[in-house]
C-alpha beads as a LAMMPS data file, in Angstrom:
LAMMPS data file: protein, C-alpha beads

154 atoms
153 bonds

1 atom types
1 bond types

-500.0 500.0 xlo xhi
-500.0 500.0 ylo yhi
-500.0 500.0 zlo zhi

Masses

1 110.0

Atoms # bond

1 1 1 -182.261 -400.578 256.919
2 1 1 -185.042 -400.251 254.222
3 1 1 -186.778 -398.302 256.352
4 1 1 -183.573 -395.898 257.643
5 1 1 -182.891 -395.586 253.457
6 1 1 -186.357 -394.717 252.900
7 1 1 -186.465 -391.967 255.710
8 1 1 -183.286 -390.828 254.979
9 1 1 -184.082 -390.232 251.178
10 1 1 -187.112 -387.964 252.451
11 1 1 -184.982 -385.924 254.632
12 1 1 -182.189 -385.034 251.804
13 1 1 -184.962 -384.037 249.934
14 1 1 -186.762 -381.029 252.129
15 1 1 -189.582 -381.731 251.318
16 1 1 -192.872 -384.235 251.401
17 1 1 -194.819 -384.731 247.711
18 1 1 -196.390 -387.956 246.493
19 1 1 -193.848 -387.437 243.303
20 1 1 -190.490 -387.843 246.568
21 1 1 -192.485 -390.273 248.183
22 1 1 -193.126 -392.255 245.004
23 1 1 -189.561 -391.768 243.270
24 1 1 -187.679 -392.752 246.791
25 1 1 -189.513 -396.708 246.571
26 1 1 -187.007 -397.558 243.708
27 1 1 -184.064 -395.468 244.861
28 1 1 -184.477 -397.255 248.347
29 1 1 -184.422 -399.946 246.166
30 1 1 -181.209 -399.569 244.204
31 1 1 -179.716 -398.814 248.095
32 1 1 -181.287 -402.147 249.052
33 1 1 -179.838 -404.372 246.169
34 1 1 -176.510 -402.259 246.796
35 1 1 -176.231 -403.230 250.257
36 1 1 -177.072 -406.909 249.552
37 1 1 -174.570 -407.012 246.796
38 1 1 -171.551 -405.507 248.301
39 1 1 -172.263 -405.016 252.089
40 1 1 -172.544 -408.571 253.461
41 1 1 -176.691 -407.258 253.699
42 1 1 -179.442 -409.693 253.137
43 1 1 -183.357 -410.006 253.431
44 1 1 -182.603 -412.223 256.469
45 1 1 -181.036 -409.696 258.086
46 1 1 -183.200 -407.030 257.887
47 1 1 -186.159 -408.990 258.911
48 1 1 -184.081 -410.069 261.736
49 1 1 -183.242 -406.231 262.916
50 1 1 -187.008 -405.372 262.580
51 1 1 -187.372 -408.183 264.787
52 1 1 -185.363 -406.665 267.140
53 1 1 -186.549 -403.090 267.504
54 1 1 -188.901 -404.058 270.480
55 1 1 -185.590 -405.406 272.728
56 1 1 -183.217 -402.828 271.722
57 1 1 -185.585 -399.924 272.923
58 1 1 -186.045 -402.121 275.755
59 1 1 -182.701 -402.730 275.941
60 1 1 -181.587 -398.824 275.945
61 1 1 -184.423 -398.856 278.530
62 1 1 -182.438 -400.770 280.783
63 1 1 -179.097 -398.737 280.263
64 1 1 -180.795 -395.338 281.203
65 1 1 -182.283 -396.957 284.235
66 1 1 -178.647 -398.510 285.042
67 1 1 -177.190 -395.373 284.707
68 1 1 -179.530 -393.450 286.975
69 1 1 -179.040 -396.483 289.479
70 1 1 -175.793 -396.060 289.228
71 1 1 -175.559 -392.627 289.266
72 1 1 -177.114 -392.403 292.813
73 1 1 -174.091 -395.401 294.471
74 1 1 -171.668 -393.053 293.046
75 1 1 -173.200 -390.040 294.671
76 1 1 -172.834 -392.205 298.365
77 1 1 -169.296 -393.500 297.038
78 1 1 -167.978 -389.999 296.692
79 1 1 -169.791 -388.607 299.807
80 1 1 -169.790 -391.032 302.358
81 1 1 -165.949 -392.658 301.603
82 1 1 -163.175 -392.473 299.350
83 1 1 -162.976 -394.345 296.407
84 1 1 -161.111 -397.143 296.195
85 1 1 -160.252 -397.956 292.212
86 1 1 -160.065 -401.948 290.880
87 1 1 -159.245 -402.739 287.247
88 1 1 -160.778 -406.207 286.155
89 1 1 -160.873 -408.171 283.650
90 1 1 -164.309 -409.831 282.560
91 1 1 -164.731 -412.800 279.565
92 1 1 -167.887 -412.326 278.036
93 1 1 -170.261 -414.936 276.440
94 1 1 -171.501 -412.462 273.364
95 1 1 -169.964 -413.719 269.579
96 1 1 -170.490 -410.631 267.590
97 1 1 -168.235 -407.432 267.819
98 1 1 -170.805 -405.463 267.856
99 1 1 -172.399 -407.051 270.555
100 1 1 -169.414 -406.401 272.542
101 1 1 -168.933 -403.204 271.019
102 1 1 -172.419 -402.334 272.868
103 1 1 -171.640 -404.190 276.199
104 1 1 -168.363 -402.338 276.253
105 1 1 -170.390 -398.813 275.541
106 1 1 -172.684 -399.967 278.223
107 1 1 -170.013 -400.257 280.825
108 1 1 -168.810 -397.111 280.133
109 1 1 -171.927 -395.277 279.997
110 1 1 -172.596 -396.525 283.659
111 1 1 -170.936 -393.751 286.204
112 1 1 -168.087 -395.363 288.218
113 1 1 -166.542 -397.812 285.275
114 1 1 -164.957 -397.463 282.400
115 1 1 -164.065 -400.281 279.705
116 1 1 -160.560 -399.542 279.018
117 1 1 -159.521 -402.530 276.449
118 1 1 -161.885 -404.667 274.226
119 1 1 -159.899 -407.941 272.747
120 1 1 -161.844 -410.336 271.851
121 1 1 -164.331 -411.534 274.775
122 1 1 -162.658 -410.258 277.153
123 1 1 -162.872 -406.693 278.475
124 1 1 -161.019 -404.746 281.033
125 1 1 -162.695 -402.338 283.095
126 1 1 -161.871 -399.996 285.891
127 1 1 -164.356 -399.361 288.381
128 1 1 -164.149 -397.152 290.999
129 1 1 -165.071 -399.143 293.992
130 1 1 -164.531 -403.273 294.613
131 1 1 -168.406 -403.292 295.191
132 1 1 -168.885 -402.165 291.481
133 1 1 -166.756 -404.766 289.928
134 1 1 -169.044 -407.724 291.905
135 1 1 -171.312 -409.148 288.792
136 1 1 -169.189 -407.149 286.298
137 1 1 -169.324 -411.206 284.725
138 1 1 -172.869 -411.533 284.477
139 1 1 -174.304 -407.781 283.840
140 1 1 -177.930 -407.484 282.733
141 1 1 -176.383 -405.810 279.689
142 1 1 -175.138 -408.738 279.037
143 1 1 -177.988 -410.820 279.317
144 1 1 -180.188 -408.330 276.926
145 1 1 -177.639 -408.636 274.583
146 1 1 -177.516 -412.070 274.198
147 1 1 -181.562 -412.079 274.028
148 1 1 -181.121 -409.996 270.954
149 1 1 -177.827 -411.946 269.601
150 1 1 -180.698 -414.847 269.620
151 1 1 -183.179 -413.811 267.451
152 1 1 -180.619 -411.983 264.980
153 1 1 -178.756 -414.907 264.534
154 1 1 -181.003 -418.107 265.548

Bonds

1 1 1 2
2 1 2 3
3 1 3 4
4 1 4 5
5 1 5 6
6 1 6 7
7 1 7 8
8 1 8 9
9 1 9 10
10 1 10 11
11 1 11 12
12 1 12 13
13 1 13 14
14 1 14 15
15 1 15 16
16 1 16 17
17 1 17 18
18 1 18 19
19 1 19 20
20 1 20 21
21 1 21 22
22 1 22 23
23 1 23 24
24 1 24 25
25 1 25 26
26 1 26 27
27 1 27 28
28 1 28 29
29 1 29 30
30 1 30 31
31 1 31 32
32 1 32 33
33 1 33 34
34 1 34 35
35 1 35 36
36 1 36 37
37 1 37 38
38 1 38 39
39 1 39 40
40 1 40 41
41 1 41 42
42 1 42 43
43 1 43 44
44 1 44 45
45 1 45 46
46 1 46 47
47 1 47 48
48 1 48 49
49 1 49 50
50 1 50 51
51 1 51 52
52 1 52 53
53 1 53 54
54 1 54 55
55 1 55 56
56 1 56 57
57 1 57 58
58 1 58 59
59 1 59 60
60 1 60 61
61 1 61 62
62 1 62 63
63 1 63 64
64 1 64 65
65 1 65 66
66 1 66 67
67 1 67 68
68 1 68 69
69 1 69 70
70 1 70 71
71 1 71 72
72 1 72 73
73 1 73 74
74 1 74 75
75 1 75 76
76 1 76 77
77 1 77 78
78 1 78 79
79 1 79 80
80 1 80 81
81 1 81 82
82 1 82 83
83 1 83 84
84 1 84 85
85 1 85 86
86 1 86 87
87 1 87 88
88 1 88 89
89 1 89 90
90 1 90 91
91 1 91 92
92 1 92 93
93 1 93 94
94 1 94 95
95 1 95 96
96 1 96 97
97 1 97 98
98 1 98 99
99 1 99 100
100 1 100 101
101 1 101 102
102 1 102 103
103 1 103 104
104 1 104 105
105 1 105 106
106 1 106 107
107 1 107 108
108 1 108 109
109 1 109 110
110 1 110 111
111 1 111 112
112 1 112 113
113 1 113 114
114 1 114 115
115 1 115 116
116 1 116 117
117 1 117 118
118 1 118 119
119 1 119 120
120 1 120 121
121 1 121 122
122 1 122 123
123 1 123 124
124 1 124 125
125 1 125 126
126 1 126 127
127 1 127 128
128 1 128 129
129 1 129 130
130 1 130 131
131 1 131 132
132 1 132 133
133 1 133 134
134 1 134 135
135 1 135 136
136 1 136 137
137 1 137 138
138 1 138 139
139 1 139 140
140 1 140 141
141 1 141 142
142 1 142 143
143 1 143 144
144 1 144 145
145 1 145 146
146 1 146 147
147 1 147 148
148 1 148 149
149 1 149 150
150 1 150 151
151 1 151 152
152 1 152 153
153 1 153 154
């Protein structure tokens, strides 16, 4: 987040001068105490999120491959045979929300299923043939995501 503050106080400013680059240190700073203070932020968890830059672009790696995977069975769905829609439900193993947040994003993202209700773990999705909701339970998203849970929170 440092590093997002620190970026972010270059852009507002138009410009790049040693007098910006040197004045944004303490204002990212301030931001940083700020967001440690009142924003449930700590040291912890930012080293923890640098941590985790390599599997989330590795993750988001796997998504656009899953799409493009997907993408082509929904091209032989619609071609070869009518669709034939399921709605499931799915419990998932992540903890955080935003975890789920992501796996439910995921799921949508992927052509041919759409999350339509997050409570808790458990997420219902409509997919548009039964073939697509096989494995729905253990999706690689899901397993990526739980990589990452790991090292953010031990």
């Amino acid at each position: 987040m440092a590093i997002l503050i620190y970026g972010f106080w270059l852009v507002l400013n138009g410009r790049l001068t040693g007098e910006i680059m040197l004045l944004g240190i303490p204002v990212m700073g301030i931001a940083m105490l700020f967001a440690c203070k009142f924003c449930d932020w700590s040291l912890k968890k930012e080293w923890g999120l640098y941590r985790c830059i390599p599997l989330l672009i590795a993750y988001m790696a796997v998504v656009v491959w899953e799409i493009i995977k997907a993408n082509l069975a929904l091209t032989r769905v619609v071609y070869r045979k009518q669709p034939q829609p399921v709605v499931c439900t799915v419990q998932t193993k992540l903890k955080s929300r935003m975890a789920r947040m992501l796996l439910a994003n995921s799921i949508t993202l992927t052509p041919g299923t759409i999350t339509l209700t997050l409570k808790g773990d458990e997420l219902t999705i409509h997919c548009l043939t039964p073939e697509m909701a096989e494995g729905l339970d253990q999706t690689v998203f899901e397993k990526r995501l739980q990589r990452i849970e790991e090292v953010l929170h031990g």
